[in-house]
C-alpha positions in Angstrom: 204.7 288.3 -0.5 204.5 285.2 1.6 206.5 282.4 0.7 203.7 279.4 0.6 204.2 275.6 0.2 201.0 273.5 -1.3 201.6 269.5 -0.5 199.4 267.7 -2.7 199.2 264.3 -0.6 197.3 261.9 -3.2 194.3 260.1 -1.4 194.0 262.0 2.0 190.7 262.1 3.2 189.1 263.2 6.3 188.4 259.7 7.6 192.1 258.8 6.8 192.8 261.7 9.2 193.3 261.0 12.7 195.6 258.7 14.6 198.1 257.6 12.5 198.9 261.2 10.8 200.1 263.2 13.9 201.5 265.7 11.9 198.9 266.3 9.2 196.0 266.3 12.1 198.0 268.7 13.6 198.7 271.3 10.9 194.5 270.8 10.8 193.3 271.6 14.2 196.1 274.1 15.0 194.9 275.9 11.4 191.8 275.0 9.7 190.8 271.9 7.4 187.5 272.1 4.7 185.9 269.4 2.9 187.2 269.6 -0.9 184.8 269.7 -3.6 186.4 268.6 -6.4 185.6 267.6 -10.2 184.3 265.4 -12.3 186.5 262.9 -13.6 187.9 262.9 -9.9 191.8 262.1 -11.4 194.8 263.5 -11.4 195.4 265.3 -14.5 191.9 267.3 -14.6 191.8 268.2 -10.6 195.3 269.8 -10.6 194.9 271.3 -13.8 191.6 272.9 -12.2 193.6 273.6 -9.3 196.1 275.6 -11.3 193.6 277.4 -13.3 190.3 277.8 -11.3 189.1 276.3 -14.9 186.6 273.7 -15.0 187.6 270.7 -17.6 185.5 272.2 -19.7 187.6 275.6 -19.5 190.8 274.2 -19.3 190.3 270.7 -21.3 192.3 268.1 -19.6 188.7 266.4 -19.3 191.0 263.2 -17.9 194.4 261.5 -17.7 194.2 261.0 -21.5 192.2 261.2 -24.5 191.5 260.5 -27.9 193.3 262.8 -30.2 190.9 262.8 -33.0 193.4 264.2 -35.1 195.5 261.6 -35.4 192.9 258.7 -34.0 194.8 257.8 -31.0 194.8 257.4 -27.5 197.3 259.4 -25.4 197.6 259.1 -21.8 199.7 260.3 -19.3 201.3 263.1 -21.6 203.3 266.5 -20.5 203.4 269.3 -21.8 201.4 271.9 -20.4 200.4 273.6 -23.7 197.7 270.9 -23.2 196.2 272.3 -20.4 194.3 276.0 -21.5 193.9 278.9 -19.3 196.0 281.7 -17.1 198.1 279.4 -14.0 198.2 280.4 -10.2 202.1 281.4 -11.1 201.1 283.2 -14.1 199.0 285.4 -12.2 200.9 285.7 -9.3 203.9 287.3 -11.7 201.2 289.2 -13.0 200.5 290.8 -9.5 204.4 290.7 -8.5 207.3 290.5 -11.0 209.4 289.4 -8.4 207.4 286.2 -8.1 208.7 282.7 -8.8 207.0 279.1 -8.4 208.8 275.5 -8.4 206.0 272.9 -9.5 207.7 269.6 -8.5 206.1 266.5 -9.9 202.4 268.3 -10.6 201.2 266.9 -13.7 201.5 269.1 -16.9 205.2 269.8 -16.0 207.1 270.2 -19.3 208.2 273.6 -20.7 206.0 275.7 -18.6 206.2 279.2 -17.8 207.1 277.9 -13.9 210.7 279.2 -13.3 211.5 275.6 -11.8 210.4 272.2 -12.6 211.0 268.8 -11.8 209.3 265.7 -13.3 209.7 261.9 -14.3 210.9 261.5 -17.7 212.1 258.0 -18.4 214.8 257.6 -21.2 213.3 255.1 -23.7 216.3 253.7 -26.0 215.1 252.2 -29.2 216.2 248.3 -27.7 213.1 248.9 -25.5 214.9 249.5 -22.7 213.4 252.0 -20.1 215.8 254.0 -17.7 214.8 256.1 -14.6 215.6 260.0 -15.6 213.6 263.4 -14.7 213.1 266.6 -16.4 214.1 269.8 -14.9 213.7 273.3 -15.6 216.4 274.7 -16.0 218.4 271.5 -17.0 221.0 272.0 -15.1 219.2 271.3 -11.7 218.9 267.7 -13.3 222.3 266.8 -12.3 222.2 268.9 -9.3 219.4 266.8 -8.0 220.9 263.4 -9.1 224.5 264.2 -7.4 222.8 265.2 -4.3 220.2 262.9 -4.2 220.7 260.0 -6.6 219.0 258.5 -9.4 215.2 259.3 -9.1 213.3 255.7 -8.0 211.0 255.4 -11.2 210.0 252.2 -10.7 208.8 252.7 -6.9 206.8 255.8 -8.6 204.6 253.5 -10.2 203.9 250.0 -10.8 204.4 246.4 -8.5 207.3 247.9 -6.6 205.5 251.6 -6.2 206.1 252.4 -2.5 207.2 255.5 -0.4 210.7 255.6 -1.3 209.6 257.9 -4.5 207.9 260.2 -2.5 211.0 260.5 0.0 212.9 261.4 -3.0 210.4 264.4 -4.5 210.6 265.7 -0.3 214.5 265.6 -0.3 213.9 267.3 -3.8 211.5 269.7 -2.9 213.8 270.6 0.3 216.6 271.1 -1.9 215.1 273.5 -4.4 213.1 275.5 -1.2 216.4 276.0 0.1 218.4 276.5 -3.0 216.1 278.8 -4.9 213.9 280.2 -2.3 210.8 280.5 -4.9 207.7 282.0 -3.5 205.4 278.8 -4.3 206.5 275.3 -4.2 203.8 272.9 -5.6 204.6 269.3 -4.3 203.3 266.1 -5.1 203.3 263.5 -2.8 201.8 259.8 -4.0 202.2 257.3 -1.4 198.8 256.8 -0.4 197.3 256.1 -4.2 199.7 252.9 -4.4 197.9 250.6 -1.4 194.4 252.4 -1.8 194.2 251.1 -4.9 195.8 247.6 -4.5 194.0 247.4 -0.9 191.4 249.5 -0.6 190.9 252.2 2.3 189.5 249.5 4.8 192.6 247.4 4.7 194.1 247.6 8.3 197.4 247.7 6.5 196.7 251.4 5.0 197.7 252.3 8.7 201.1 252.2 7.9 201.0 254.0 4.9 199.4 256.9 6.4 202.3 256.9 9.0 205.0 257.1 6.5 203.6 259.7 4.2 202.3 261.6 7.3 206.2 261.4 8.3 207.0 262.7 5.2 204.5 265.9 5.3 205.8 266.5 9.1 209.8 266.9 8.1 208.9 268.9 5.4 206.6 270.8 7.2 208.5 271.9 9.6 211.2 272.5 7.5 209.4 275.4 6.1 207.6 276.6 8.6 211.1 277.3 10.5 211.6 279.8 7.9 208.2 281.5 7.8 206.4 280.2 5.3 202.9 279.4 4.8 201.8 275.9 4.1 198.4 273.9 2.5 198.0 270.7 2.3 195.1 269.1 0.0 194.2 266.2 -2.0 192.3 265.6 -5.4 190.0 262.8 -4.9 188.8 260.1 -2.2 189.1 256.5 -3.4 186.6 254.2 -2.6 187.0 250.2 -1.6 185.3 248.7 -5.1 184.3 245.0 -5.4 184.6 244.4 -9.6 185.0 245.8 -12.7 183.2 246.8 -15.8 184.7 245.4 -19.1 182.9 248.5 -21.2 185.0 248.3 -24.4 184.7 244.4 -24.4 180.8 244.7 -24.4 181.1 247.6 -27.1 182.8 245.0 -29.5 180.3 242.2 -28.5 178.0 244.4 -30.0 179.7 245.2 -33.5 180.5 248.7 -32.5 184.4 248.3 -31.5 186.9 247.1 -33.9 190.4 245.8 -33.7 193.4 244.8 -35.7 195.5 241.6 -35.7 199.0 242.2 -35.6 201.5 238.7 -35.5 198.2 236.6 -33.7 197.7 239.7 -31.3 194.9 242.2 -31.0 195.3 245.9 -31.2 192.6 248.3 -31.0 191.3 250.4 -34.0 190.6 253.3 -32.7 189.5 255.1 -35.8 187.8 252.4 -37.3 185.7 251.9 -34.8 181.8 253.0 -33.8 182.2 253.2 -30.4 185.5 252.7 -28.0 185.9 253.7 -25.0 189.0 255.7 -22.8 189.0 253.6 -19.1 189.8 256.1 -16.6 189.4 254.3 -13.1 185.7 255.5 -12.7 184.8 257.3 -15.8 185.1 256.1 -19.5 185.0 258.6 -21.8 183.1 257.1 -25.2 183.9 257.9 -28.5 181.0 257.4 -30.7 181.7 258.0 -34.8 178.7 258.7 -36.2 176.5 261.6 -34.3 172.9 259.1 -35.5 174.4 256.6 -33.9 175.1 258.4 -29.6 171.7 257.5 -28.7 171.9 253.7 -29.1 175.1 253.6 -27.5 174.3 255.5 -24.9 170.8 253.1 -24.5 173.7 250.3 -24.0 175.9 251.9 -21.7 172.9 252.3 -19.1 172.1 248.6 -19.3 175.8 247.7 -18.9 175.7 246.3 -15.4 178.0 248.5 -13.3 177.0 251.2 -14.9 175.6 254.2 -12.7 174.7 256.5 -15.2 175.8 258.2 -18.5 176.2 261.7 -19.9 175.4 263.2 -23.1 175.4 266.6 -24.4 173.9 267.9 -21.6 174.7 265.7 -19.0 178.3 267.2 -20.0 177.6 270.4 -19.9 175.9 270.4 -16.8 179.3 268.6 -15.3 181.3 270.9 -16.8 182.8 268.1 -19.1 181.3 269.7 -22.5 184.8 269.8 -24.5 185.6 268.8 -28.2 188.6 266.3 -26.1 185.5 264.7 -24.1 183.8 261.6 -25.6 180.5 261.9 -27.1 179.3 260.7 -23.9 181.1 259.9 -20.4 179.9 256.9 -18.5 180.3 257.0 -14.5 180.8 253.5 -12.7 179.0 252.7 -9.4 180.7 253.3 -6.9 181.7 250.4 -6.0 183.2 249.2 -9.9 185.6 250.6 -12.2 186.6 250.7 -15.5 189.0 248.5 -17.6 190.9 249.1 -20.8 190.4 245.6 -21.7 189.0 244.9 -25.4 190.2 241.7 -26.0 187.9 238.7 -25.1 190.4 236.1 -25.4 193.9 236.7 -23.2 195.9 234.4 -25.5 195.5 237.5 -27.9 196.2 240.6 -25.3 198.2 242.9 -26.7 202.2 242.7 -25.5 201.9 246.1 -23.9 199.1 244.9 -21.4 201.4 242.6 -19.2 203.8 245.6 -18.8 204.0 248.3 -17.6 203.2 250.6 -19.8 200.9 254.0 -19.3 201.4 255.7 -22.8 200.7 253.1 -25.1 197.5 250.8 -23.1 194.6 252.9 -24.2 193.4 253.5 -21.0 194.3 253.8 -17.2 195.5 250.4 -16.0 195.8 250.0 -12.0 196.8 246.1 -12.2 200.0 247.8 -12.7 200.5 248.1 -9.2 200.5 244.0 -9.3 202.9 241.0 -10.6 201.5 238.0 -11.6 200.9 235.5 -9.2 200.7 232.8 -11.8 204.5 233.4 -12.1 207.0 230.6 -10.9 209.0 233.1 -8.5 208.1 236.1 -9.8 210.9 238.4 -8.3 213.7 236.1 -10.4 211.8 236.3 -13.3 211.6 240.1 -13.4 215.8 239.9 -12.6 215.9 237.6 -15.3 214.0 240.1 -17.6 216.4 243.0 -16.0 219.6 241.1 -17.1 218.6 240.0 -20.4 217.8 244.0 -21.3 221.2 245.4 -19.8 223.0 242.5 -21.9 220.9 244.0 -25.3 218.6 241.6 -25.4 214.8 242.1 -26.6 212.7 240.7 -23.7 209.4 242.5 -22.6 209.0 243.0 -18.5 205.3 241.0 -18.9 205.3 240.2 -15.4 201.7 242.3 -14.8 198.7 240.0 -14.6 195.6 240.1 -16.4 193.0 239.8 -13.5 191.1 243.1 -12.8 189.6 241.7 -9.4 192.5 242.4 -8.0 191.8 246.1 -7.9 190.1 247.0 -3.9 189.8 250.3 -4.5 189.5 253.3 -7.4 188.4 256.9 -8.1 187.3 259.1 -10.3 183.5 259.8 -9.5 182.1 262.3 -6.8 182.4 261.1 -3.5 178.7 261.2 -2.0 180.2 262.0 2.2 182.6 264.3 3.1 184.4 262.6 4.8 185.6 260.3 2.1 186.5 262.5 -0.3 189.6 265.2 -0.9 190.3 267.9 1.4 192.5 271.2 1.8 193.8 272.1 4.9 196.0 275.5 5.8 197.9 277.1 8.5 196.2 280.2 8.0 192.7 279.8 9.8 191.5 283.1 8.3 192.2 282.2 4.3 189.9 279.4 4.8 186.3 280.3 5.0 183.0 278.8 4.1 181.9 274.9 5.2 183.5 273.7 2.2 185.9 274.6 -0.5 185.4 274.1 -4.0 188.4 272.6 -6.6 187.8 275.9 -9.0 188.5 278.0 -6.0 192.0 276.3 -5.0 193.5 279.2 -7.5 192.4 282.3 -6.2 193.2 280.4 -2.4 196.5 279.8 -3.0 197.2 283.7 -4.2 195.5 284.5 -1.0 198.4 283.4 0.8 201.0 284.2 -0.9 199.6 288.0 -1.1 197.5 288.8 2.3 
């Protein structure tokens, strides 16, 4: 066996290539690097769950970040556990072939009580005050102190939201580092996220992204040649391209202007009712997935949905099935932005009555992706001492919410989630084995069979 490294680098695209990532161009030309054809929704939660399985969402069902568990007739984002995700993964298989083999999945999605032998992953400590404290998941828990001795806390808030910037993904390198060296598995899965933070706040014009690409690129080089030193084998890909947008599309505020979404008032504030409503949908930057109640009732909403400006087109039945989206988890149909709009959560029409979760930050409970995340409000009189003032008042026991996140989706210069129409804007897997690369392209389901390529040719 070959000992092989996969760096998922969030966001790289061919285009984003060149200059400014010395060591990723050079990995490229001295190996080979493909055009990546990924999935439909282009997000993080279905692409690497296709990755690990070769399973279209259809076969593996994470059909997005988050669905609606009809079961219980709520929302859930951003969850776990990888019983979620169907189908036989890359280190399944490869014990399969080789009992000897062993994988470390560091910060892939799905990362809970897998059959990897080693796992690391964010998992915030929520005490019942409301208080939310940086932590991570490990497999075995005892590497979770390991890490934290060696490398301190884990920087949860520069993983995501206003203060998201490359010091998380300096940590998960250290971290990945530690455990290549420490436990020697055969595949180390690493995810990388820099680049999603500015593409999305920014968009992929901004001359700014420049110096993102350096630091990640720096990043990718250390560890690199880290590994390489010792012989192994390394691919670097990406799961989606994002593309500069100009606006958004309020879909679950126009599917309550038309009587089909409900809500409930709780203390002056609206919450939506998920299972008493017609229609609602589940924003995922470019793709909404739309739960519609009653079966008579898909073809007028989907009649709507393609006169919602913004709109690009909708799938039904068929349209699913054809986009290999057709799974009991997937709306009753799946609406796909233009490319140049995206999709809100937003159901409230009046923002004196937004919930209290949607000036937080707050992925499990919003019903839907929220990228203003990555923003604090500008209306805010010094925003920076009000968000110290918020952090006092919680270490002294107080009740205070962080609502320092604005409310204003034209913020957002960039998203994802639909099929890039170029090449060269979209994801791409690169390898240092020129011969394990073939064809003009390489497709998402194929990433799988790829990776076991390496580790056993």
């Amino acid at each position: 066996m070959h000992r092989t490294v996969v760096l998922n680098v969030v966001g790289l695209t061919g285009e984003l290539l060149g200059d400014a990532t010395p060591n990723l161009k050079r990995l490229a030309q001295e190996g080979v690097m493909r055009p990546l054809q990924t999935v439909l929704p282009a997000v993080t939660c279905t692409v690497q769950s296709t990755f690990t399985t070769g399973l279209l969402p259809s076969g593996h069902g994470c059909v997005a970040n988050g669905w609606y568990f009809r079961d219980i007739a709520e929302v859930n984002l951003w969850r776990q556990a990888n019983q979620l995700v169907t189908g036989e993964k890359i280190w399944e298989a490869a014990r399969r072939r080789d009992p000897t083999f062993t994988c470390a999945k560091l910060f892939w999605w799905y990362n809970m009580y897998s059959s990897a032998d080693y796992a690391v992953t964010p998992r915030p400590i929520y005490w019942a005050d409301g208080l939310k404290l940086p932590d991570i998941y490990t497999e075995p828990a005892s590497l979770r102190d390991e890490l934290v001795f060696r490398l301190g806390e884990f920087p949860l808030f520069n993983f995501w939201g206003p203060n998201a910037d490359i010091r998380s993904t300096e940590w998960i390198a250290r971290c990945a580092r530690h455990v290549y060296d420490t436990r020697r598995p055969t595949l180390t899965l690493v995810y990388l996220p820099h680049l999603d933070y500015n593409l999305q706040r920014l968009g992929p014009g901004d001359p700014s992204i420049e110096k993102d690409l350096r630091a990640v690129d720096a990043v990718c080089g250390e560890l690199i040649d880290h590994v390489r030193k010792d012989g192994a084998r390394v691919i670097v890909l990406s799961e989606y391209g994002i593309m500069p947008v100009t606006g958004a599309v309020h879909i679950n505020r126009e599917l309550r202007v038309q009587g089909l979404l409900r809500v409930r008032v709780e203390r002056g504030l609206e919450k939506l009712d998920a299972g008493g409503s017609e229609a609602f949908a589940v924003a995922d930057h470019q793709v909404a997935h739309v739960y519609v109640r009653r079966a008579e009732r898909v073809s007028e909403v989907k009649g709507l949905l393609e006169r919602l400006q913004g709109v690009d087109f909708v799938l039904d039945r068929e349209g699913k099935h054809a986009a290999g989206l057709e799974h009991s988890r997937s709306g009753e149909l799946v609406a796909v932005a233009r490319r140049d709009r995206w999709f809100t959560y937003y159901y409230w029409m009046d923002d004196s009555k937004a919930p209290e979760y949607a000036r937080t930050v707050d992925i499990h409970r919003k019903p839907g992706y929220d990228p203003v995340e990555l923003f604090v409000d500008s209306n805010l009189r010094v925003p920076r001492v009000r968000v110290a003032r918020r952090l006092l008042q919680k270490k002294l026991g107080f009740r205070y919410l962080m609502d320092v996140i604005p409310l204003d989706a034209a913020l957002v210069k960039g998203s994802h989630g639909r099929l890039n129409e170029h090449a060269g804007e979209g994801p791409l897997v690169a390898s240092t084995e020129a011969s394990l690369l073939t064809g003009t392209s390489v497709r998402a389901v194929d990433i799988k069979e790829i990776v076991l390529r390496h580790i056993f040719d």
